[in-house]
Residue, then its C-alpha position, 0 to 999 in steps of 0.5 A: x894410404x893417406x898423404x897429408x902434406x905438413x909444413x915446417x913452419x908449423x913447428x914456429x905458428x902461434x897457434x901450435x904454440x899456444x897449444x902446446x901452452x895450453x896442454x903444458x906439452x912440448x912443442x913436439x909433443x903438440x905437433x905430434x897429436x895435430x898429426x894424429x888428429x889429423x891421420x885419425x880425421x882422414x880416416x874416421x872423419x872424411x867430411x870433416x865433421x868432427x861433432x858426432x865422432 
């Protein structure tokens, strides 16, 4: 199992707001889909190369 370390403050960075903006989501919503890209790149995307996923 994977750890991924998350800070709270990412719920007040401009950049998780704009996308939430962006997706026309709630700020939560968007946290939530970073922390899945996030889990899902850990496992299918280990080099961090997502182009070819």
């Amino acid at each position: 199992m994977a750890w991924l370390k998350s800070h709270q403050e990412i719920a007040r960075h401009p950049k998780t707001k704009r996308l939430a903006k962006a997706l026309d989501i709630s700020l939560p919503t968007a946290i939530g889909h970073l922390h899945l890209l996030w889990w899902w790149a850990m496992d299918f995307a280990k080099n961090g190369d997502l182009s070819k996923e």
